[in-house]
N, C-alpha and C positions, 0 to 999 in steps of 0.2 A: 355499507361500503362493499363495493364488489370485488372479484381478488383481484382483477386485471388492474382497477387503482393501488389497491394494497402495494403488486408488485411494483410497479411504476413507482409509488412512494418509496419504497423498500430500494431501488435500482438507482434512484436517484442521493438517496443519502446514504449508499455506499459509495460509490461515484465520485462524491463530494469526501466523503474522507479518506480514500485510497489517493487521491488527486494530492490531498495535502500531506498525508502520509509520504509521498515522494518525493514532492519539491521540498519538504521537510529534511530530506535525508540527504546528506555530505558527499558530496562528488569528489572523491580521490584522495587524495589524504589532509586535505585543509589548509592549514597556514605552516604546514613542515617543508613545504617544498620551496616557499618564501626563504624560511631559516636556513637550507641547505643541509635538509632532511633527503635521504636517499626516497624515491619516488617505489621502487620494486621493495621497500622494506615490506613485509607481512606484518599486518596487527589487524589484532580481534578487534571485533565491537564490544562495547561496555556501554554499561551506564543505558543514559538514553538514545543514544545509538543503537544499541541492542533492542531494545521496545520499542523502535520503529522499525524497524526491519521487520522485528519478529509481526507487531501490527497489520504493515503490508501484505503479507506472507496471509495471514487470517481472512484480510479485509478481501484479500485476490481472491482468496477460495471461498468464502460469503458470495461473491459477489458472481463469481460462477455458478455457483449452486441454485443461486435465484433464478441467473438468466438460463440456466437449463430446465427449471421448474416450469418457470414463465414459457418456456418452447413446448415444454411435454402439454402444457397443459391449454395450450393454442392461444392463450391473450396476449 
């Protein structure tokens, strides 16, 4: 296997899990602002909140590091 597939394989199931990683993650504070939860309250992430985020954050910089490799190295 040549590296230009390798990358290509590699680009594409990052891709694929950064994509779900996001749609994954909570857009704005949930079901508190149904209940008559103040919207500007500050809260941390926890739980699994936390380990998507933190995920993203890896998967973004993976996924950079490829496509800069994959450029240095012209395939």
């Amino acid at each position: 296997m040549n590296m230009g597939l390798a990358f290509d394989i590699a680009e594409i199931i990052l891709t694929v899990f950064l994509i779900g990683f996001v749609l994954l993650q909570v857009k704005g504070g949930g079901l508190g602002g149904i209940f008559g939860q103040a919207d500007t309250v500050y809260r941390t992430k926890r739980g699994v909140e936390k380990t998507l985020f933190q995920l993203t954050i890896v998967f973004t910089v993976l996924f950079i590091a490829v496509s800069l490799v994959r450029l240095k190295l012209g395939t």
